[in-house]
LONUNU-209700 format. One record per atom (N, C-alpha, C, CB): residue in one letter; atom name; y, z, x. Coordinates in pm, 1 decimal, always signed. Glycine has a CB too. Example, Ala and Ser with C-alpha at 12.3 -4.5 7.8 and 13.67 -1.06 7.14 Angstrom:
REM residues 2
REC  resn  name     north        up      east
REC     A     N    -569.0    +780.0   +1319.0
REC     A    CA    -450.0    +780.0   +1230.0
REC     A     C    -330.0    +780.0   +1320.0
REC     A    CB    -447.3    +904.6   +1130.8
REC     S     N    -225.0    +708.0   +1285.0
REC     S    CA    -106.0    +714.0   +1367.0
REC     S     C      +3.0    +787.0   +1290.0
REC     S    CB     -59.8    +572.5   +1408.4
***
This chain:
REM residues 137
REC  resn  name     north        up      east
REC     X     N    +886.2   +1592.4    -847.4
REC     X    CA    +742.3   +1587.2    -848.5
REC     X     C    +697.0   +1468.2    -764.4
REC     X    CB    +688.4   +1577.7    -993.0
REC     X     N    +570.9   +1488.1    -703.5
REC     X    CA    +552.0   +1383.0    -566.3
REC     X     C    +366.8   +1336.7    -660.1
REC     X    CB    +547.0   +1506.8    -329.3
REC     X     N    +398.5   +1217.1    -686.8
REC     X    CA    +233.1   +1164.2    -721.8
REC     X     C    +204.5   +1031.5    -584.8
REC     X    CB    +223.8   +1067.9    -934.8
REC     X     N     +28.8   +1092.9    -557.6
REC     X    CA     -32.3   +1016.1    -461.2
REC     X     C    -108.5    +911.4    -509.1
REC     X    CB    -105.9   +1088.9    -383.8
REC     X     N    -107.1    +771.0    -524.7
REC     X    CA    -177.2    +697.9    -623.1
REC     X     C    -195.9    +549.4    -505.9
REC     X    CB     -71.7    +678.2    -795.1
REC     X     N    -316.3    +516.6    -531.1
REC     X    CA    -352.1    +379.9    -482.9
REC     X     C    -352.7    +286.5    -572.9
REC     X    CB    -469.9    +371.6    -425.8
REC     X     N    -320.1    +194.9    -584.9
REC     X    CA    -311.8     +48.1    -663.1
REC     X     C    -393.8     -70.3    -596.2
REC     X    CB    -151.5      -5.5    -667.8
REC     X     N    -422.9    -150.0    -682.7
REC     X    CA    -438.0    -311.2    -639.5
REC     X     C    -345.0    -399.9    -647.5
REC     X    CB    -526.6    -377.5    -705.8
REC     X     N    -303.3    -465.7    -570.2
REC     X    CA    -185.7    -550.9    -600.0
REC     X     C    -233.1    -658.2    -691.1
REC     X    CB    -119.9    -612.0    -470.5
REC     X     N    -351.9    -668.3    -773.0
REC     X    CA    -377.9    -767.2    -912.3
REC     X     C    -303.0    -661.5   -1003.9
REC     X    CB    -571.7    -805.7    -969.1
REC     X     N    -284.9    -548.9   -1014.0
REC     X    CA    -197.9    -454.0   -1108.9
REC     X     C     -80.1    -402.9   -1043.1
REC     X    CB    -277.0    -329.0   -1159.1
REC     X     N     +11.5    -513.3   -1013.1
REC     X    CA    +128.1    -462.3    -968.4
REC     X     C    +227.1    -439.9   -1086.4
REC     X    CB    +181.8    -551.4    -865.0
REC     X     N    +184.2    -522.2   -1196.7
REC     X    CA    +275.2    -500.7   -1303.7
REC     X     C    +270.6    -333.6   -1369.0
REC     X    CB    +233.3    -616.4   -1418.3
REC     X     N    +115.2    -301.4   -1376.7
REC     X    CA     +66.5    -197.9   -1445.6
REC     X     C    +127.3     -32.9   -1361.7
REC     X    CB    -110.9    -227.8   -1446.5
REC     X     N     +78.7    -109.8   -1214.7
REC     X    CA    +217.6     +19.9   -1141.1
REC     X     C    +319.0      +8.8   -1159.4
REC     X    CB    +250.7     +41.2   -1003.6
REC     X     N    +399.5     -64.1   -1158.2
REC     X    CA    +566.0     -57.0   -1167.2
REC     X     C    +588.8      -8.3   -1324.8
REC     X    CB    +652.4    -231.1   -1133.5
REC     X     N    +535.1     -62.7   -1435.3
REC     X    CA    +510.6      +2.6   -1537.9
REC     X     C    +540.9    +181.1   -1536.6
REC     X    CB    +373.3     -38.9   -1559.9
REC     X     N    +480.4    +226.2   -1460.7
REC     X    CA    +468.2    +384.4   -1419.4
REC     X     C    +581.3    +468.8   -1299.4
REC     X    CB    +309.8    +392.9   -1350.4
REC     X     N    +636.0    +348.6   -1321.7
REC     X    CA    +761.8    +420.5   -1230.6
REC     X     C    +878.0    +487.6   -1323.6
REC     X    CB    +845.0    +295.1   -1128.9
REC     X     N    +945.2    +532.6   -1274.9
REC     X    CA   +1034.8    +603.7   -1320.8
REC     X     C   +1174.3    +543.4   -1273.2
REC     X    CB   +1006.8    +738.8   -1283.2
REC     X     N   +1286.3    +554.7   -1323.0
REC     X    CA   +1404.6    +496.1   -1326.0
REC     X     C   +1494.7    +563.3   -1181.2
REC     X    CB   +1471.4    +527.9   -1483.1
REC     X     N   +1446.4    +714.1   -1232.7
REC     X    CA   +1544.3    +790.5   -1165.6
REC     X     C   +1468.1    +852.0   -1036.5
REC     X    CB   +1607.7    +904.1   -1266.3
REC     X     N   +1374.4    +812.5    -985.2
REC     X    CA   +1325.0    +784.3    -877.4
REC     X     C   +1277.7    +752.6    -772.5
REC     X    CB   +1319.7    +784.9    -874.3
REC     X     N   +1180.8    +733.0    -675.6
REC     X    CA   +1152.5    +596.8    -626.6
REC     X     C   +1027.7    +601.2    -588.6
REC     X    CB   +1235.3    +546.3    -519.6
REC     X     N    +992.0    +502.5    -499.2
REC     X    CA    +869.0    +485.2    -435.8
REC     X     C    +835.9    +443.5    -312.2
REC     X    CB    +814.1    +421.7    -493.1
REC     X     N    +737.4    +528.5    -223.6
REC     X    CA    +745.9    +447.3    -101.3
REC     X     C    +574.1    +383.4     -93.5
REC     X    CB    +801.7    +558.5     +48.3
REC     X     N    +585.7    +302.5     -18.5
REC     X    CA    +477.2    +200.4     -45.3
REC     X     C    +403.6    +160.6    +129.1
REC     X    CB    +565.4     +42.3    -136.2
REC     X     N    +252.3    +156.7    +127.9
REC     X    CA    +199.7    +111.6    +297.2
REC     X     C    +114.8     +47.6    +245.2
REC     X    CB    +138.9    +220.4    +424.3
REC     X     N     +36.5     -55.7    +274.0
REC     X    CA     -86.5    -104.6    +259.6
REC     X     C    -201.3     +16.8    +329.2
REC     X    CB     -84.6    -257.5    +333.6
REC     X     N    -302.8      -4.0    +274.0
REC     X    CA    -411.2    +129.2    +282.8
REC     X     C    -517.6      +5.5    +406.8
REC     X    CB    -517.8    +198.8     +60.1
REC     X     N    -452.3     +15.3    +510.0
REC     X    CA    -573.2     -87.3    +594.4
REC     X     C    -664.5     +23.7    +645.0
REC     X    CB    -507.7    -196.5    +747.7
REC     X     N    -756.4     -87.4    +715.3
REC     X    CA    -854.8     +19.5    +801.4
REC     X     C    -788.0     +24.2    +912.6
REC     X    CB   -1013.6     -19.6    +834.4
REC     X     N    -856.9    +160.8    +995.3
REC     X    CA    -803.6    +259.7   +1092.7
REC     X     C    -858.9    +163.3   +1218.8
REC     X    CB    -870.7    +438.4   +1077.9
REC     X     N    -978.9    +114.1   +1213.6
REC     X    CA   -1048.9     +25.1   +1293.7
REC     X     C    -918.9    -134.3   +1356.5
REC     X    CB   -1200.5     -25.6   +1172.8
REC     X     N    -845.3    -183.1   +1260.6
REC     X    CA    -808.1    -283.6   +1244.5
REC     X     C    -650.3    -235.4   +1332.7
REC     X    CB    -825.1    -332.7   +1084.8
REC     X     N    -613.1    -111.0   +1340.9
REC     X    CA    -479.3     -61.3   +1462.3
REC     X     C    -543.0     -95.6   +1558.1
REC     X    CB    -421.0    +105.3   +1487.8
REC     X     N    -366.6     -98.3   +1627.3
REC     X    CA    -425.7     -99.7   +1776.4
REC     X     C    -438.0     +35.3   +1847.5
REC     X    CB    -334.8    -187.4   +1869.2
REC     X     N    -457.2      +0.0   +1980.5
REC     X    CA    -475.6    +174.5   +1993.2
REC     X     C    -333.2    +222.1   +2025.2
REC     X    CB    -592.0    +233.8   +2133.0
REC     X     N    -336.2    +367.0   +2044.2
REC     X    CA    -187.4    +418.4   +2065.0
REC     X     C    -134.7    +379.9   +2203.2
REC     X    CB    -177.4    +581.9   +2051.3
REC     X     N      -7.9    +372.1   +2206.7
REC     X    CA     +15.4    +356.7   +2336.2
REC     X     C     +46.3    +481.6   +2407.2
REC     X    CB    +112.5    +266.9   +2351.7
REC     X     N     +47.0    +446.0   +2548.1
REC     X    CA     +87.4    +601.1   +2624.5
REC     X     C    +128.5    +712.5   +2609.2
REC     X    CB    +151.5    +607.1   +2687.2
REC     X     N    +126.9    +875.9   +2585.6
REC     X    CA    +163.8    +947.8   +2539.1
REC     X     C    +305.5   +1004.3   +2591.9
REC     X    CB     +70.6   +1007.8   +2531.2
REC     X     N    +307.6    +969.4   +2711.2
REC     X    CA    +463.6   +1002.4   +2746.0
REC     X     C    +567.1    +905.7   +2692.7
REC     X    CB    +487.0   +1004.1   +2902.5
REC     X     N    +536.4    +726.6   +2666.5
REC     X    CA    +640.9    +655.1   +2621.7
REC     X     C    +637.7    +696.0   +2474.0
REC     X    CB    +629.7    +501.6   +2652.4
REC     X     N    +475.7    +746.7   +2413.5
REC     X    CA    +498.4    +768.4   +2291.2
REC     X     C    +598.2    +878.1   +2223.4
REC     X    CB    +387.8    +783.6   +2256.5
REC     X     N    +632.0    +999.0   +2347.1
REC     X    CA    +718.1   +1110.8   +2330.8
REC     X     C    +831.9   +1085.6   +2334.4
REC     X    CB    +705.5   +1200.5   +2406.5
REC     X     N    +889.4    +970.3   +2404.4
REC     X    CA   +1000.2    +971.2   +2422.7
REC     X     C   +1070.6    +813.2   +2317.6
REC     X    CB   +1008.7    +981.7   +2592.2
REC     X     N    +961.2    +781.9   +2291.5
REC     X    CA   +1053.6    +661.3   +2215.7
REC     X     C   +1069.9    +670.4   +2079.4
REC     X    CB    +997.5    +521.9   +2230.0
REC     X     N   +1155.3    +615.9   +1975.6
REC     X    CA   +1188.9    +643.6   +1870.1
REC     X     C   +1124.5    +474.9   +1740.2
REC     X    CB   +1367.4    +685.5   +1903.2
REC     X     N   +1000.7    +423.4   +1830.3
REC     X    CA    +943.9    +337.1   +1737.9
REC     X     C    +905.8    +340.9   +1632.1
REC     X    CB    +877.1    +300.5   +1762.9
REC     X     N    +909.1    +263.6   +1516.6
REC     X    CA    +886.3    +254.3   +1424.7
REC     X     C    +727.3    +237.5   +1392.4
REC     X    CB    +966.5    +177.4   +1396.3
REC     X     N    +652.3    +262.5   +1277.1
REC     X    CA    +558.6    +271.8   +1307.9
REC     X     C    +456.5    +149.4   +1256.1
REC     X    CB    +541.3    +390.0   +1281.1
REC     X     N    +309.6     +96.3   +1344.6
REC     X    CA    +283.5      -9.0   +1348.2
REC     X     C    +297.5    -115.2   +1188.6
REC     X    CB    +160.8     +12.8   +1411.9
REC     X     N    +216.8     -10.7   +1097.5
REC     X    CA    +218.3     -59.2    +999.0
REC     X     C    +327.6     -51.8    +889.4
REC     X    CB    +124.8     -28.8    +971.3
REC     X     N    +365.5    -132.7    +850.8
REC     X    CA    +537.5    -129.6    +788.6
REC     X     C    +514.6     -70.6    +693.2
REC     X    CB    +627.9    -263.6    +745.4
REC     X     N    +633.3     +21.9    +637.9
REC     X    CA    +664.6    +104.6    +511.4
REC     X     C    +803.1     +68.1    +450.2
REC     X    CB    +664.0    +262.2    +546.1
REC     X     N    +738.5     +81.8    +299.7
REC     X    CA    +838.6     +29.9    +220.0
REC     X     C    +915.0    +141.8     +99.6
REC     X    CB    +765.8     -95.0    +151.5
REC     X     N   +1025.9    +104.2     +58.9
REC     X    CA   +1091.1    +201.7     -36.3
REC     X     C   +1127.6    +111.2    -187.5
REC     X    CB   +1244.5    +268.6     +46.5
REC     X     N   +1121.8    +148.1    -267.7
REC     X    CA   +1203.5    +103.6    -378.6
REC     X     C   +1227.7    +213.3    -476.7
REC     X    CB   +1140.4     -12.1    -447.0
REC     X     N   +1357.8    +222.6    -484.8
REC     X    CA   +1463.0    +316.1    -576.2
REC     X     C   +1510.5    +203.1    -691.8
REC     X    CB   +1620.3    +384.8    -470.4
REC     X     N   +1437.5    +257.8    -802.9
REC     X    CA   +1498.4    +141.7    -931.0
REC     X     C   +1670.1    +214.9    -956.1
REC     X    CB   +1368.5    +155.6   -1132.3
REC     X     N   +1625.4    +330.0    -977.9
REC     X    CA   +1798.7    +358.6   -1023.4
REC     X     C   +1921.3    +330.6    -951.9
REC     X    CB   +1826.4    +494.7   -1039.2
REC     X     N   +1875.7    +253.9    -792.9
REC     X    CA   +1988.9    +284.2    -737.4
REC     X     C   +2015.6     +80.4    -669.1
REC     X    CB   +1960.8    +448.1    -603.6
REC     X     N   +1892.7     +63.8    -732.0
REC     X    CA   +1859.5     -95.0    -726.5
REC     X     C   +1852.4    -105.6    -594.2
REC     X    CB   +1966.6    -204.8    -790.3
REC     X     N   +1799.8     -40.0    -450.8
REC     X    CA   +1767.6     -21.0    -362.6
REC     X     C   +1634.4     -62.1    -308.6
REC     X    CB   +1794.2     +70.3    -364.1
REC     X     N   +1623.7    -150.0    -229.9
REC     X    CA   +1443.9    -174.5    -148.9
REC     X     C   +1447.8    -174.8     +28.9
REC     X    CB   +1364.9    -376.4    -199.9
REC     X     N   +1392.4    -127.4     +73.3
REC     X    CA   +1361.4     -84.0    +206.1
REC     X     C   +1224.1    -120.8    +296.8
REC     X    CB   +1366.5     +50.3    +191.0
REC     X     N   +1259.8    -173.8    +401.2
REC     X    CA   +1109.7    -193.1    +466.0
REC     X     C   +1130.0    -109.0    +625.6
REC     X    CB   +1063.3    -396.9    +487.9
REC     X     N   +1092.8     -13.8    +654.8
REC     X    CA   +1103.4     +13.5    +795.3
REC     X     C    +979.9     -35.9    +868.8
REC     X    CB   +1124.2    +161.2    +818.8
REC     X     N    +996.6    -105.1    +970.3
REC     X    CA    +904.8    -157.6   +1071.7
REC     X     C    +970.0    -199.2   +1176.9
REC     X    CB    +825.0    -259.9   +1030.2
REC     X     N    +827.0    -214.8   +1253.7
REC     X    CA    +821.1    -235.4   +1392.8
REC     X     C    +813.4    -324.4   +1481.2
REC     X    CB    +760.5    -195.8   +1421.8
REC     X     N    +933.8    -440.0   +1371.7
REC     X    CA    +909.8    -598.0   +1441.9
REC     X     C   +1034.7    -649.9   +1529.6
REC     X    CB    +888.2    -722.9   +1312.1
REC     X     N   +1131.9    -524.4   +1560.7
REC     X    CA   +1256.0    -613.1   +1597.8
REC     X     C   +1362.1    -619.1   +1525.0
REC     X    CB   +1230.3    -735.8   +1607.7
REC     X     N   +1489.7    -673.5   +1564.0
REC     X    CA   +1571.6    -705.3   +1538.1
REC     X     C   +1599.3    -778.4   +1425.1
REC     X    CB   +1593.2    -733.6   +1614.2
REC     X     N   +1708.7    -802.1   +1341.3
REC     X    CA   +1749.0    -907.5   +1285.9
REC     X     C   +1616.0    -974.5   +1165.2
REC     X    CB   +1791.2   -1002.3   +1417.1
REC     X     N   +1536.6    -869.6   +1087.1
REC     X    CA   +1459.6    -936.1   +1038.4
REC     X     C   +1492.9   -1012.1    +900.9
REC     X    CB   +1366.0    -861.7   +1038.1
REC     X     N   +1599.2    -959.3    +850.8
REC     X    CA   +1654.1   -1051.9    +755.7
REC     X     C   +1662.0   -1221.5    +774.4
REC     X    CB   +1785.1   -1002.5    +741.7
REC     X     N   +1689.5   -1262.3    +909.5
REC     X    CA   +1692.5   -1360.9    +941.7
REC     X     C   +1511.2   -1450.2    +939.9
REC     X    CB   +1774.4   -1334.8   +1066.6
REC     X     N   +1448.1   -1341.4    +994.0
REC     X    CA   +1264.0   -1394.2    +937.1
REC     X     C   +1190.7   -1378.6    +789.9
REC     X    CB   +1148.5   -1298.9   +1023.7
REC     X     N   +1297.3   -1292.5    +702.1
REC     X    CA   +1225.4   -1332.3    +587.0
REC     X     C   +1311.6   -1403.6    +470.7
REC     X    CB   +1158.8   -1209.8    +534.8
REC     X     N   +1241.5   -1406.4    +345.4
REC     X    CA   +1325.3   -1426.6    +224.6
REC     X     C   +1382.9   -1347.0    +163.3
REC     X    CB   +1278.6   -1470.5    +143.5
REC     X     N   +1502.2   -1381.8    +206.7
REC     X    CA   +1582.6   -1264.8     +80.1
REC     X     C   +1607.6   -1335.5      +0.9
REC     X    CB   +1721.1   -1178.8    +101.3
REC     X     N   +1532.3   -1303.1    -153.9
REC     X    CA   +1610.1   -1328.3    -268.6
REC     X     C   +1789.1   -1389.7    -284.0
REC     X    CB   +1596.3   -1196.7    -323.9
REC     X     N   +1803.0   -1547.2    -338.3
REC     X    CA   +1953.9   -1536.7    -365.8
REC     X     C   +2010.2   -1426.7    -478.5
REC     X    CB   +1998.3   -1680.3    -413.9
REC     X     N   +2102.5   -1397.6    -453.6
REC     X    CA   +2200.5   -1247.1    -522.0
REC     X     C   +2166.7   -1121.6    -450.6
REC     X    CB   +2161.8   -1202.1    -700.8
REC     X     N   +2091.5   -1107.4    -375.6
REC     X    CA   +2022.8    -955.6    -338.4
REC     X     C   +2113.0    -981.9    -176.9
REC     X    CB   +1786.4    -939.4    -335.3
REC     X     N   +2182.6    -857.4    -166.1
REC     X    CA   +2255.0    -823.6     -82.8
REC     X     C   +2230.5    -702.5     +36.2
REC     X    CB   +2344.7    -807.8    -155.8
REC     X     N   +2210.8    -784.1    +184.4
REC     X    CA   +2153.0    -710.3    +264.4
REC     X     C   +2283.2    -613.2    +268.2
REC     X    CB   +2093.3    -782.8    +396.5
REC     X     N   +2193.2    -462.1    +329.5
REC     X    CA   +2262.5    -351.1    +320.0
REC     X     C   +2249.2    -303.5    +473.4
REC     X    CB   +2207.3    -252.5    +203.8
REC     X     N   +2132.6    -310.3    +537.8
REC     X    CA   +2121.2    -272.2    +651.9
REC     X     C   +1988.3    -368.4    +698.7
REC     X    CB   +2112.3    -113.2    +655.5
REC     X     N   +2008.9    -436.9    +849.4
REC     X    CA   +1906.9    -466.3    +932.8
REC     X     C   +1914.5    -412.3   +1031.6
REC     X    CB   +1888.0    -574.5    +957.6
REC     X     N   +1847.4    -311.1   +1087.4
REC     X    CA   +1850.0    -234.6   +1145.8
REC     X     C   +1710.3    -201.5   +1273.3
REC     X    CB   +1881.6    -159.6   +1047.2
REC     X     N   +1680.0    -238.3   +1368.9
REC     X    CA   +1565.0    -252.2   +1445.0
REC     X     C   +1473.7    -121.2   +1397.8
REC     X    CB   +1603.4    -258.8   +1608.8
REC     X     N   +1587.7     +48.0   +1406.7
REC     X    CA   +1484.7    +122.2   +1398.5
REC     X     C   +1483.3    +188.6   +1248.9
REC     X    CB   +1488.4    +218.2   +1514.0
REC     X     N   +1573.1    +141.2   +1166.0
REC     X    CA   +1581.1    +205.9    +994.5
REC     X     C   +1535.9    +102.8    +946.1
REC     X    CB   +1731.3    +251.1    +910.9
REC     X     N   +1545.5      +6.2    +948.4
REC     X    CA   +1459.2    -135.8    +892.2
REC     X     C   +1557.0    -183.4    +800.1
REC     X    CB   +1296.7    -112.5    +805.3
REC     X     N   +1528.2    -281.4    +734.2
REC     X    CA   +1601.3    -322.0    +687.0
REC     X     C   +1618.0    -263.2    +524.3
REC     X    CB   +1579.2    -441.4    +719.2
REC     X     N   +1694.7    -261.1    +428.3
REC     X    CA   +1767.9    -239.8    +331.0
REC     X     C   +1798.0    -355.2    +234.8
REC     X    CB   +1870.7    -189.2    +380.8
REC     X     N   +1790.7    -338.1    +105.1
REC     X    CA   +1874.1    -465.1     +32.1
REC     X     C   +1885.7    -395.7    -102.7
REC     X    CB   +1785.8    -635.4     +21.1
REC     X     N   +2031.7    -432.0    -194.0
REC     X    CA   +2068.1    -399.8    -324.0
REC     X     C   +2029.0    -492.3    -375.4
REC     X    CB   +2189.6    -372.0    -357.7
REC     X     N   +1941.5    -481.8    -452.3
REC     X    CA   +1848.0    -556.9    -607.8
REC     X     C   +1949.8    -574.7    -706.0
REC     X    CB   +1713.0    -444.4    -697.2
REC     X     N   +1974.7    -691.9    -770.0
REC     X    CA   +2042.2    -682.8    -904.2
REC     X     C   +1959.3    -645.8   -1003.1
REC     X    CB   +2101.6    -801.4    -945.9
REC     X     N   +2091.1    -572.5   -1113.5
REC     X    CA   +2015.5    -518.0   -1205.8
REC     X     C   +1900.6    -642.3   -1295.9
REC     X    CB   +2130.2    -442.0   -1300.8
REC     X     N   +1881.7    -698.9   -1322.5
REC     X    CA   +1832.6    -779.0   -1389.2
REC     X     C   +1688.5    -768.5   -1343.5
REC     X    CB   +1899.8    -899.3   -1381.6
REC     X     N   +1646.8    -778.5   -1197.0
REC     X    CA   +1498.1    -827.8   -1163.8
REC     X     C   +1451.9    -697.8   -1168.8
REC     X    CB   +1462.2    -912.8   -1016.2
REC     X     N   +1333.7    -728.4   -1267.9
REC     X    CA   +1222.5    -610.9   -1292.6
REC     X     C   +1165.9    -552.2   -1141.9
REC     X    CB   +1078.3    -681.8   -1388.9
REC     X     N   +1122.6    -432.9   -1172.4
REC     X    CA   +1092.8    -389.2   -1084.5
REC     X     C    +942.8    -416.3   -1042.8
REC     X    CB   +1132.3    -280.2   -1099.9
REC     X     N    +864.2    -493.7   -1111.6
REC     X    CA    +756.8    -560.5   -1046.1
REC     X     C    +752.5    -680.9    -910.9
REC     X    CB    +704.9    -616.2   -1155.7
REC     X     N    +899.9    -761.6    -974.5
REC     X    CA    +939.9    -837.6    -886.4
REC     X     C    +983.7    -813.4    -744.8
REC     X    CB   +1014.1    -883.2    -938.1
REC     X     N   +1028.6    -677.6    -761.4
REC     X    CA   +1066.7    -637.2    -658.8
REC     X     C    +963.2    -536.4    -560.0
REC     X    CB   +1181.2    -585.1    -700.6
REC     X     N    +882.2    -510.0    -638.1
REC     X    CA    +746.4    -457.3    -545.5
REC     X     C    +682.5    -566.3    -482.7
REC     X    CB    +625.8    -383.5    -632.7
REC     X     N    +649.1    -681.0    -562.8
REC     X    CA    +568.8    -814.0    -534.9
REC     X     C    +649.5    -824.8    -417.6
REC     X    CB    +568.6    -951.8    -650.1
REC     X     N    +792.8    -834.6    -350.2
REC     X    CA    +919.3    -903.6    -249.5
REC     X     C    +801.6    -806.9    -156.3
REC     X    CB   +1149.0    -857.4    -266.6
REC     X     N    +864.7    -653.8    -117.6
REC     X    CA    +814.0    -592.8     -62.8
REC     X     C    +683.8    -576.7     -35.5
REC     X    CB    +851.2    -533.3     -88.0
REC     X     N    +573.4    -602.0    -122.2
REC     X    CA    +472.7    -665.0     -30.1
REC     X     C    +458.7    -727.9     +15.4
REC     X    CB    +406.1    -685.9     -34.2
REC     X     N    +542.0    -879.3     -17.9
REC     X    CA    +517.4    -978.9     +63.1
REC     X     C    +560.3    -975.5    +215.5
REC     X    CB    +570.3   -1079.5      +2.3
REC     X     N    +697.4    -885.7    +203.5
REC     X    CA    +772.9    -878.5    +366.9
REC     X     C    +682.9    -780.8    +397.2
REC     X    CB    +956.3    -828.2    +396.6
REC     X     N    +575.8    -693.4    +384.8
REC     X    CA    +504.4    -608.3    +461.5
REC     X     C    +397.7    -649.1    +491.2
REC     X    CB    +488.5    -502.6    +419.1
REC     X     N    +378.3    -757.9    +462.5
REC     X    CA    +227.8    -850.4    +435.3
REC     X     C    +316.9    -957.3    +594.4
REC     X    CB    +196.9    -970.6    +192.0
REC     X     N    +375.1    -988.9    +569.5
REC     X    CA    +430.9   -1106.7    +673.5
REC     X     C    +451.3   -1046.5    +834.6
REC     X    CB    +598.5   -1166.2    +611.9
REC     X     N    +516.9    -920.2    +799.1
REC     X    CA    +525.9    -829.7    +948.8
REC     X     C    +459.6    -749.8    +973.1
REC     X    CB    +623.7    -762.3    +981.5
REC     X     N    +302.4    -697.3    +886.8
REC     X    CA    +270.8    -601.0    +974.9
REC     X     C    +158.1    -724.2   +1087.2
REC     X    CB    +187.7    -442.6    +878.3
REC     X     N    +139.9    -624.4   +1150.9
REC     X    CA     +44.8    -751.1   +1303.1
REC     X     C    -120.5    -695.5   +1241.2
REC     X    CB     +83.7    -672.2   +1575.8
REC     X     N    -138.7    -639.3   +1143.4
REC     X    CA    -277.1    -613.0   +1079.7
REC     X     C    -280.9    -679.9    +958.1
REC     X    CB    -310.3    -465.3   +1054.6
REC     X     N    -455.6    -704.7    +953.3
REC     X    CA    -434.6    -760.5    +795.3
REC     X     C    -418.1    -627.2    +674.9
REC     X    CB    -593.4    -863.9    +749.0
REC     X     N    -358.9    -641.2    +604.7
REC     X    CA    -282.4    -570.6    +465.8
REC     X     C    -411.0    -574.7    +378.8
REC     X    CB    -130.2    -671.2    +382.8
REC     X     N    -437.5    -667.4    +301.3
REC     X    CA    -577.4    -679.6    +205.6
REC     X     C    -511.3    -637.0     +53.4
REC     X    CB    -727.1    -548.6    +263.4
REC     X     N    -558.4    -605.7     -30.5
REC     X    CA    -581.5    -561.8    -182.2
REC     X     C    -506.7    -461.6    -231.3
REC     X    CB    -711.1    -518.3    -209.3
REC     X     N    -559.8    -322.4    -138.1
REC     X    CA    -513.2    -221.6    -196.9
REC     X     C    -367.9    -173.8    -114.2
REC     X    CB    -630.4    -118.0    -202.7
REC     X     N    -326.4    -109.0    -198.3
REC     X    CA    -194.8     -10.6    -118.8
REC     X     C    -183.7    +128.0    -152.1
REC     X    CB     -42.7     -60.3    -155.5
REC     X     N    -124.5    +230.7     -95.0
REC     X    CA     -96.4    +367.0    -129.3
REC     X     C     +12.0    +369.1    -181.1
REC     X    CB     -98.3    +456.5     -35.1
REC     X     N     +55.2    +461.2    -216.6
REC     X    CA    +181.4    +522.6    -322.3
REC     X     C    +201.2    +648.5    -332.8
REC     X    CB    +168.5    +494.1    -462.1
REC     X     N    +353.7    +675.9    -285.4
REC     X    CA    +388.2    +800.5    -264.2
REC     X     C    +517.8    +785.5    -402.2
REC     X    CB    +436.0    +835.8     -80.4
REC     X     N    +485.6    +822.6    -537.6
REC     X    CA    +573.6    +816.4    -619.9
REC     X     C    +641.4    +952.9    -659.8
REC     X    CB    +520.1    +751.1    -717.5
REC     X     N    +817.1    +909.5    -651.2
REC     X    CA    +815.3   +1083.5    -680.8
REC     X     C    +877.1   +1061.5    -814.3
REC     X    CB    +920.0   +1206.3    -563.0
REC     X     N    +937.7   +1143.1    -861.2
REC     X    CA   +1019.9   +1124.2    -997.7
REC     X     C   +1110.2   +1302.9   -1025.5
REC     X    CB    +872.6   +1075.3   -1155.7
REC     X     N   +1177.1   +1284.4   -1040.6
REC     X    CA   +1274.4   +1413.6   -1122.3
REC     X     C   +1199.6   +1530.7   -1228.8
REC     X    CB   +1394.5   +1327.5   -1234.0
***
């Protein structure tokens, strides 16, 4: 089952609350359309395999899994905070980066991480709200 839900990040606890174990979530900030840039060329846009401007995020509680794909480059583990114990899985320019969560940190904590690294790399301002693509079993 696929639920479409917007949040405030003052109720990040109250969403993660509503997650499900055996599922996950992918996560964008809800900016304005005004605040992109414009597209670039339609032939480099056909042929290139970029990531897209505004960063997207994943978190799988059951599998203690968090994900950011974006469009900043290389090596971004090296520009943000990774949590000590949380173990990069993939940095990857065009899959983004990856990390295994220990079991212990709630999964609020780990939404709060992921906004913050989507808040730091996207090149727009982020703001308040976010979307939510939650699925569950």
């Amino acid at each position: 089952m696929k639920e479409f839900v917007e949040f405030a990040l003052s109720d990040i606890d109250g969403f993660a609350a509503r997650l499900d174990s055996h599922g996950w979530v992918n996560l964008q900030p809800a900016v304005d359309d005004d605040d992109l840039p414009p597209p670039t060329g339609a032939l480099f846009g056909l042929f290139s395999a970029r990531c897209p401007v505004v960063p997207f995020c994943t978190w799988h509680s059951g599998e203690r899994s968090a994900g950011v794909q974006h469009g900043t480059g290389p090596k971004v583990a090296s520009r943000v905070d990774i949590p000590v114990g949380w173990r990069i899985l993939q940095d990857h320019p065009r899959r983004g980066l990856v990390v295994r969560v220990p079991a212990e940190v709630p999964d609020a904590d780990v939404l709060r991480w992921l906004v913050g690294v989507v808040a730091a790399l996207c090149p727009v301002p982020t703001g308040e709200r976010w979307l939510a693509e939650i699925h569950s079993p």
